[in-house]
C-alpha positions in Angstrom: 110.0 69.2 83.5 110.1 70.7 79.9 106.3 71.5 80.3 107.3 73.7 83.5 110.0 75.2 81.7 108.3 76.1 79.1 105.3 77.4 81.2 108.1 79.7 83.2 110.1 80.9 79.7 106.1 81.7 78.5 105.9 84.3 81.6 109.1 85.6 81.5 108.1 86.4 77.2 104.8 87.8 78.5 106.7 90.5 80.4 109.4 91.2 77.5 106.0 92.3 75.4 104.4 94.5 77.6 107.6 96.3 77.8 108.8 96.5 74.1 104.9 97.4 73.8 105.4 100.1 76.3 108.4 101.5 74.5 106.9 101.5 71.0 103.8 103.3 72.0 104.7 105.8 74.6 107.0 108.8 75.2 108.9 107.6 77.6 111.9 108.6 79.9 115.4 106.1 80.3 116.0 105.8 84.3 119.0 105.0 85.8 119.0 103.5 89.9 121.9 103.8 92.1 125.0 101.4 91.8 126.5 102.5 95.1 124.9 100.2 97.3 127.6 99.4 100.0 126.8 100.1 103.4 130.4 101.9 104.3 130.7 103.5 101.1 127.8 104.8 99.5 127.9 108.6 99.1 124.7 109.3 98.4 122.6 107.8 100.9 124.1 109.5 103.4 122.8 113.3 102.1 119.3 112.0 101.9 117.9 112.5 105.6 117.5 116.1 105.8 114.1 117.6 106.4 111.0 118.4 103.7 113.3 116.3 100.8 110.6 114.3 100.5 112.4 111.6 99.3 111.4 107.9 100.0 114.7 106.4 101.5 112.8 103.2 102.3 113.1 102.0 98.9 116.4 100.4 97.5 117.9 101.0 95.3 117.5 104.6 94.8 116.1 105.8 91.8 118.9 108.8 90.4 116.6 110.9 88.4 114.7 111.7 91.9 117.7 112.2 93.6 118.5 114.7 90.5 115.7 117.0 91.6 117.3 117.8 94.7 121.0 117.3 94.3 123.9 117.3 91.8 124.3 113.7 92.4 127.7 113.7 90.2 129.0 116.0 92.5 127.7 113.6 95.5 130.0 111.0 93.8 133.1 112.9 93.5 132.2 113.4 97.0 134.7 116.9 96.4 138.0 115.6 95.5 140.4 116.7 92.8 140.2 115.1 89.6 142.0 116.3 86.7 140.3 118.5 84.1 142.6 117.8 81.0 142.0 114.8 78.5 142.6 111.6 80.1 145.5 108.7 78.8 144.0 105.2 80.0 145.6 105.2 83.1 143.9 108.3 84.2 140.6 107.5 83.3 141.3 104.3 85.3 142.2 105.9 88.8 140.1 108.9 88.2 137.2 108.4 86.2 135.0 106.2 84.1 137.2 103.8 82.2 135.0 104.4 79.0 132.2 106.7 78.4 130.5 107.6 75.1 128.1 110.7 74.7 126.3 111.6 72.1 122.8 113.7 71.4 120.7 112.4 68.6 117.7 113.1 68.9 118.0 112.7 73.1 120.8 111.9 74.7 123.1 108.5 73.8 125.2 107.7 77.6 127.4 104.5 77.7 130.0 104.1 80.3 131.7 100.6 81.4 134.3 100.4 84.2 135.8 97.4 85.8 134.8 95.6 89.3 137.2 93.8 91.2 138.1 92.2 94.7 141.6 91.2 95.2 141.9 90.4 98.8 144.8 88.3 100.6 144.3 87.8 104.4 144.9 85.3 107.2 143.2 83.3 109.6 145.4 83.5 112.2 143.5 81.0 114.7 144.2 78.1 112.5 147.4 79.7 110.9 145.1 79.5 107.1 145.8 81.5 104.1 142.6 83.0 102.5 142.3 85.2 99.2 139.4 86.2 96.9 140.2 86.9 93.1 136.7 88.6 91.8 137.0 89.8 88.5 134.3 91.5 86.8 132.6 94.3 84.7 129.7 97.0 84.5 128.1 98.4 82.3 125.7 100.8 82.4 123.7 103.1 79.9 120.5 105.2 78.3 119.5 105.0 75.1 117.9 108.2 73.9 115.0 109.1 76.1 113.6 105.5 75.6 115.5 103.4 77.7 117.9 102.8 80.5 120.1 99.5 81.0 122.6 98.0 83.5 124.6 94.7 83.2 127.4 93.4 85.2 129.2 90.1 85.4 131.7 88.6 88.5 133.7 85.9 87.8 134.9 84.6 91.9 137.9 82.1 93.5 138.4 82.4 96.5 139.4 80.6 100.4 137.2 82.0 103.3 137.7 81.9 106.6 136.5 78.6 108.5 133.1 80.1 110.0 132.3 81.2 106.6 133.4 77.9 105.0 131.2 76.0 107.2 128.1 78.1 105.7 129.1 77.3 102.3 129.5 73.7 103.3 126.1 73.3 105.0 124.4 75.7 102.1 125.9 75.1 99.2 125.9 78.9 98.5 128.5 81.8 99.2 127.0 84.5 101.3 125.1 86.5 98.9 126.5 85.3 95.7 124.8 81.7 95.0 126.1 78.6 94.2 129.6 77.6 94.0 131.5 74.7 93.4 135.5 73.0 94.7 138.5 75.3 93.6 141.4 73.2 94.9 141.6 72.0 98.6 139.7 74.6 100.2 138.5 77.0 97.7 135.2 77.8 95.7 134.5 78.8 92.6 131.4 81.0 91.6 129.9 83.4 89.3 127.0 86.4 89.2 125.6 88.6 86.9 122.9 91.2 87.2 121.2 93.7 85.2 118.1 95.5 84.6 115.9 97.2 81.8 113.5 100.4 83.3 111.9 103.3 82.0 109.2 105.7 82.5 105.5 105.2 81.8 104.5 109.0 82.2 105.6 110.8 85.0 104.1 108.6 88.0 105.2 105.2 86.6 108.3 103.5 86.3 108.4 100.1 85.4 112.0 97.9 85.7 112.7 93.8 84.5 115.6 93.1 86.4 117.6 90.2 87.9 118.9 91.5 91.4 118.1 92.5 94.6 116.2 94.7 96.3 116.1 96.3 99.7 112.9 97.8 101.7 114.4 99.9 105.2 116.5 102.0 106.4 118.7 100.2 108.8 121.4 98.2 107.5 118.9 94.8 108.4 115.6 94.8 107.0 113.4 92.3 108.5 110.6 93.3 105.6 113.2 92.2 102.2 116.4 93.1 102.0 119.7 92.2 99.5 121.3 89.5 101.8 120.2 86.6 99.2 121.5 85.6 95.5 120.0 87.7 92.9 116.4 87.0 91.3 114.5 87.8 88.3 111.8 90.2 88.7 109.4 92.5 87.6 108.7 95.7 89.4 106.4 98.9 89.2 106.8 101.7 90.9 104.4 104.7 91.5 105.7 108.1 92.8 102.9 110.9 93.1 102.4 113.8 96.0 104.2 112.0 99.0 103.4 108.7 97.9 105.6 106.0 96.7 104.0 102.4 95.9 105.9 99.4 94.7 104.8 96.2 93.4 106.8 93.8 92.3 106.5 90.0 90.9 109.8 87.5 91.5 110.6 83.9 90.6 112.7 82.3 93.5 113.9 79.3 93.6 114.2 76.7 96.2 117.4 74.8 96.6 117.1 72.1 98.7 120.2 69.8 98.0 124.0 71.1 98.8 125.8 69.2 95.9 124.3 68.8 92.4 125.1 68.0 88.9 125.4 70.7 86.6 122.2 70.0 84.3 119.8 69.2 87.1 117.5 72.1 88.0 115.9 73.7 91.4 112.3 73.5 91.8 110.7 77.1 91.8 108.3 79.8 93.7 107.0 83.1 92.9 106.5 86.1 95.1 104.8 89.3 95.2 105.7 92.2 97.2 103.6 95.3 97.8 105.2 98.4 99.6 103.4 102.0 100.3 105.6 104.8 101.6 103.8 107.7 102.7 106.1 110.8 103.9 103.9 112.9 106.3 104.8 116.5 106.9 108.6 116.9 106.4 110.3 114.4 109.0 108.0 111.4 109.3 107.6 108.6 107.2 105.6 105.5 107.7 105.9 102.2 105.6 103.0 99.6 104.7 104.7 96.1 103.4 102.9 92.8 102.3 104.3 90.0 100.6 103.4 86.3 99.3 105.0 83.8 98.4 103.9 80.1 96.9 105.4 77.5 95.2 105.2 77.3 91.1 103.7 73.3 92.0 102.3 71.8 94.9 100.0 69.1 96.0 97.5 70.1 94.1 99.2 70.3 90.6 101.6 72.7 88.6 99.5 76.5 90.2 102.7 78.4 88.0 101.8 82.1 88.2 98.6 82.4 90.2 96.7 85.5 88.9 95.1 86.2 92.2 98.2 87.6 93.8 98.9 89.9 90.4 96.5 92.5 91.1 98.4 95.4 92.3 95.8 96.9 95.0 94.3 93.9 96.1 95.3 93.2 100.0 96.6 89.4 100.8 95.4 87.8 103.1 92.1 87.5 102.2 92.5 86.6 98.9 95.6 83.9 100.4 92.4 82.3 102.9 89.9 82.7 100.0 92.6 80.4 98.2 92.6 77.5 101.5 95.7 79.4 102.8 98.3 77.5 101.3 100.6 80.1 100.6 102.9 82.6 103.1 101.9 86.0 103.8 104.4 88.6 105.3 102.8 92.0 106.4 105.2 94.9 108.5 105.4 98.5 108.7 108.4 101.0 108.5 108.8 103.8 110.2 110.9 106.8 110.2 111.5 109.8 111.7 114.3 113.0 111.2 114.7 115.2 114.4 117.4 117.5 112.6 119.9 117.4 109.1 121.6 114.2 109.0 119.9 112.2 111.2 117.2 109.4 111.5 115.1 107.3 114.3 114.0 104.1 112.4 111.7 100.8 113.0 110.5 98.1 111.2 107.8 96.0 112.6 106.8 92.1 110.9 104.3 89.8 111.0 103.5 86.4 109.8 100.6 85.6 112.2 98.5 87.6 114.5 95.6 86.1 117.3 94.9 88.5 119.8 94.0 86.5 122.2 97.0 84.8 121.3 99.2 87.1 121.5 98.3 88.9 125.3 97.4 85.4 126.7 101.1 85.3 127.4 101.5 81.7 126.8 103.7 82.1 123.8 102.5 80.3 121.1 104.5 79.0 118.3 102.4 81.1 115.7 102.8 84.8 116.9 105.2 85.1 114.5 106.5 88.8 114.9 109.6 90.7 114.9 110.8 94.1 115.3 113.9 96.5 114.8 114.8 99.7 116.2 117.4 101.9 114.7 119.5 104.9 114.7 121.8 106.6 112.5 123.6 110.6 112.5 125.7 111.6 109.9 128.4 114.4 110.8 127.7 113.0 113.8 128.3 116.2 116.7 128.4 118.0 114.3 132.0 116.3 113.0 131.6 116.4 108.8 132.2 113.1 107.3 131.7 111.4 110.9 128.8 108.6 110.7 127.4 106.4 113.6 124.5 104.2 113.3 123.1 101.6 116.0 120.3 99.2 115.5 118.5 96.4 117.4 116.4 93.6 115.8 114.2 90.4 117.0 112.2 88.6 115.5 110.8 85.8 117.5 110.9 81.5 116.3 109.2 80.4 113.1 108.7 84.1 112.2 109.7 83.7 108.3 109.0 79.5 107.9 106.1 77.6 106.9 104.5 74.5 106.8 106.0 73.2 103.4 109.7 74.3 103.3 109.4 75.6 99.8 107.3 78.3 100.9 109.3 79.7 103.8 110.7 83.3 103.0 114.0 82.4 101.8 115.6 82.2 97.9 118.2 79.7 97.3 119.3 78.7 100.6 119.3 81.7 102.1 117.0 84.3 103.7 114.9 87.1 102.1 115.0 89.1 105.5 117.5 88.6 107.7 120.6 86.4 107.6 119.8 85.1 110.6 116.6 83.7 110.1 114.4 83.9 112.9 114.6 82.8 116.8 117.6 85.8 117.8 118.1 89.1 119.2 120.8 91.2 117.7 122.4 94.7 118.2 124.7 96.0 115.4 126.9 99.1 115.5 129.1 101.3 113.3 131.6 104.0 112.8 132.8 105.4 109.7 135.6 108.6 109.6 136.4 110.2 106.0 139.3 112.7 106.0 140.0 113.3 102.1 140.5 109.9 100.5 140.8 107.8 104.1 138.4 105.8 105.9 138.1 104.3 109.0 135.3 101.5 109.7 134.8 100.6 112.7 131.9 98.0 113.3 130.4 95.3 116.3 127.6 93.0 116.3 126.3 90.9 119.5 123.0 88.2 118.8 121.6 85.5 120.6 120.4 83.2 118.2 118.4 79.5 119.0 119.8 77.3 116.3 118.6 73.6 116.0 120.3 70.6 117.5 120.5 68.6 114.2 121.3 65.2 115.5 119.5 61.7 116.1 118.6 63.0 119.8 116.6 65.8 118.8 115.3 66.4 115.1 112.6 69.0 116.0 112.8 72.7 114.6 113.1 75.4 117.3 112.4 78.1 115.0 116.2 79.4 114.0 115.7 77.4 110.7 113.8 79.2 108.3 114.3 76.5 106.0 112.8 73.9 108.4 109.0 73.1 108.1 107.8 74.2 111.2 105.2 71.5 111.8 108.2 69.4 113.3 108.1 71.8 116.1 108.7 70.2 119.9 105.4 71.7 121.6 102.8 74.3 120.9 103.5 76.8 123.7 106.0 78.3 125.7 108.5 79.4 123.1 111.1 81.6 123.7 113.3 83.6 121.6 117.0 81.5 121.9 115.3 78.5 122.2 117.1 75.5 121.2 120.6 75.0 120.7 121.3 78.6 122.6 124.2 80.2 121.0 125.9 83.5 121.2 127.6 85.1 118.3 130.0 88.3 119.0 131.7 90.2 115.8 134.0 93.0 115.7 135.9 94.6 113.0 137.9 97.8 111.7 139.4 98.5 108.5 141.5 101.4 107.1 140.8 101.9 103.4 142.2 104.5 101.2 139.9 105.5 97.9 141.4 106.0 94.7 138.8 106.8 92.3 135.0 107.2 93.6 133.3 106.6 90.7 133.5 103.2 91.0 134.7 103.4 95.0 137.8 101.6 93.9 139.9 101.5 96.9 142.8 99.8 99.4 142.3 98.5 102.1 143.3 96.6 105.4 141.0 95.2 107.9 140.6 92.9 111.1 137.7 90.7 112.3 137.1 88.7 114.8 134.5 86.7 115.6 133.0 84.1 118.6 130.5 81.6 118.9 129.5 80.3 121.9 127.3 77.4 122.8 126.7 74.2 124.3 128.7 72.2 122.2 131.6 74.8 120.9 133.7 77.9 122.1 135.7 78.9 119.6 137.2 82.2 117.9 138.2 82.9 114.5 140.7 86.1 113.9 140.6 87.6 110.0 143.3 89.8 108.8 143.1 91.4 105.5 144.5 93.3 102.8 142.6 94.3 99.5 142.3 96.1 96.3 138.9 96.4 95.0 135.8 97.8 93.9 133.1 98.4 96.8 129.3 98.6 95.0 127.5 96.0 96.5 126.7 94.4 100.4 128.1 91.5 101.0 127.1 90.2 104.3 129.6 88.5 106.1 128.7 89.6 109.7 126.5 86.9 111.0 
């Protein structure tokens, strides 16, 4: 065990170097990426489909210094309300603007501005008459250093009661959506922590490279069935290269695999690596197509400790032959993205993934368990006819069973019990849908969801894997052909929420709000309906994805 540790800790220095090499010998550039990541309240996003922007929207988060080019992104933030101009007492600066912020030019500019982070909800499942709450408390901070370096670090300290639906996830899991592992606070309650950060610069004017432990998000729907940010955060390394209307990313993850629900505090997960590729070309002024490829393999298998295989590092090298070459023992992912802006404001979008392709295979129409494919279609309008500050956006995903699993469960597309893509694994159709109104400070959310997704039996009758369960090797499949998408334990799964939320200061979207959702789940063995009512105070950065 120490040996693997030590082999991991020996990577993780061989990254530090390159980039304290990279800092000492070049002039380089601090770059900051985009903290305003939540679906309903990101203000910057939303400004970004307009025509000949050139801008690769695909790729999350966003990097602010190209954003710069185009727009006062400050101003995007402020999102044009009133702030006072005067010097600010500590009260001020707390509903109005950064809570601290030092500037200073010394030989290039010295930025560092912490503000808190903070979820205080208290709600009410009214089905089975339960109190819930969250108490998150937490802080960012975020900086640049000269012209050498940029830096963000935040830490969330979490309590809190969910609703029964999302209980039941943490209890098969062992994980809060999104937010990693927890452990018993009281009765019904969890406690949990997170932190994330990130180093990047510039390398020149193509080449940014980032050390980070996050997430990361490749589409432009609010699913990505390619990688999106519905998982605990991971430590990575990434490179990015921006040049004409090209924008390629490679980055290098450690994921880890946690296969037990309850475990003592000093006993560790066993480990995987994965490499992601990404090429966005934007073609002409609307159009923009996606190429995506991924592996992943686990840091020791049947053959010995493999740690990090040097095959996969090679930035321009394709996968899948070099995964074969290897006695394919490893997962490959491939997909596109595509999209397309027929006027200001608006976007068509589609993602399309692929785990296995046989042509004959696939047009013999006897649905074999390996055409592993999916796809999503999507739209989204913002000042939707021509109403400012009204957005809609629909989308439609499938991805058929055993899409994202593998033979060895370590290797399925998933980090720490939860899934890289979707958070519905595979085997499901789904349609999501949303509304958002801003008049001055308000908001009005609207939102629906409606999937049919083939979950596993799980009992002594039946132990086979019909596809639902990425985490399930899929050689314990029941047959070879005639799968179906909703296959299995068929179940039905219908959301739908509003919320009213008033924002108090936008630079760190602190707001109020009160919400209801309710949700149903229908199948064979249950029927059953869980009503949320909420009311919060808090700071809303990040996706958390609760709709599922």
């Amino acid at each position: 065990m120490m040996e693997r540790f030590s082999k991991v800790s020996g990577v993780l220095k061989y990254f530090v170097v390159i980039i304290l090499f990279w800092i000492i010998s070049h002039a380089i550039y601090g770059q900051r990426y985009s903290i305003y990541n939540h679906h309903f309240y990101d203000p910057i996003t939303r400004e970004l489909y307009k025509p000949g922007l050139n801008i690769h929207t695909s790729i999350k988060p966003l990097r602010l210094d190209q954003i710069d080019r185009h727009f006062n992104t400050d101003s995007l933030i402020r999102r044009g309300l009133n702030t006072p101009n005067a010097n600010l007492n500590i009260w001020q600066r707390f509903i109005h603007d950064d809570l601290f912020r030092w500037e200073k030019d010394v030989d290039g500019p010295i930025v560092i501005r912490a503000n808190p982070m903070f979820n205080l909800e208290l709600g009410k499942e009214l089905d089975e008459n339960i109190n819930t709450w969250i108490n998150t408390r937490a802080v960012m901070l975020e900086g640049q250093l000269g012209e050498n370096l940029a830096f963000y670090a935040d830490f969330h300290e979490n309590q809190a009661v969910y609703p029964r639906y999302i209980r039941e996830f943490v209890d098969e899991r062992g994980v809060i959506p999104g937010q990693g592992r927890t452990k018993p606070y009281g009765d019904d309650g969890f406690d949990y922590s997170q932190s994330t950060g990130y180093l990047s610069y510039n390398a020149g004017n193509w080449i940014n490279l980032q050390l980070g432990y996050g997430k990361n998000f490749i589409g432009d729907g609010h699913r990505s069935l390619l990688l999106s940010d519905n998982t605990f955060s991971y430590p990575y390394f990434k490179m990015t290269a921006t040049f004409w209307n090209l924008k390629y990313k490679v980055m290098v993850s450690q994921l880890q695999h946690k296969n037990t629900i309850r475990v003592g505090g000093d006993e560790r997960f066993d480990y995987k690596y994965g490499v992601f590729h990404y090429l966005s070309w934007n073609i002409g002024e609307r159009f923009s197509l996606g190429l995506f490829e991924s592996v992943i393999w686990a840091a020791e298998d049947e053959t010995g400790y493999r740690g990090m295989d040097m095959n996969y590092l090679i930035p321009t090298v394709i996968y899948r032959p070099v995964e074969f070459s290897l006695g394919s023992p490893d997962n490959v992912t491939m997909g596109l993205n595509l999209r397309y802006i027929p006027w200001n404001d608006a976007a068509f979008y589609a993602q399309y993934v692929m785990g296995e392709f046989k042509f004959d295979e696939v047009f013999s129409g006897d649905k074999w368990w390996a055409n592993k494919q999916g796809f999503q279609i999507g739209y989204k309008d913002y000042n939707f006819l021509n109403i400012r500050n009204l957005d809609v956006q629909t989308e439609y995903s499938q991805v058929r069973p055993y899409t994202y699993s593998h033979y060895f469960p370590i290797t399925n597309y998933g980090h720490f019990n939860q899934e890289l893509a979707h958070p519905l694994g595979a085997n499901f159709r789904e349609s999501v849908s949303f509304l958002t109104y801003r008049w001055n400070r308000w908001y009005l959310h609207l939102n629906t969801m409606y999937a049919i997704h083939g979950k596993d039996f799980n009992d002594n009758d039946d132990q086979y894997s019909y596809g639902g369960n990425i985490f399930a090797p899929n050689l314990e499949r029941p047959y070879t052909y005639g799968h179906e998408i909703g296959q299995g334990l068929r179940t039905t799964i219908t959301q739908a929420g509003g919320a009213i939320s008033y924002l108090i200061n936008p630079v760190n979207n602190m707001n109020l709000s009160m919400g209801l959702n309710i949700r149903s789940e229908v199948n064979d063995r249950i029927d059953r309906t869980d009503t949320h009512f909420y009311v919060a105070f808090r700071t809303s950065l990040r996706n958390i994805y609760y709709n599922f």
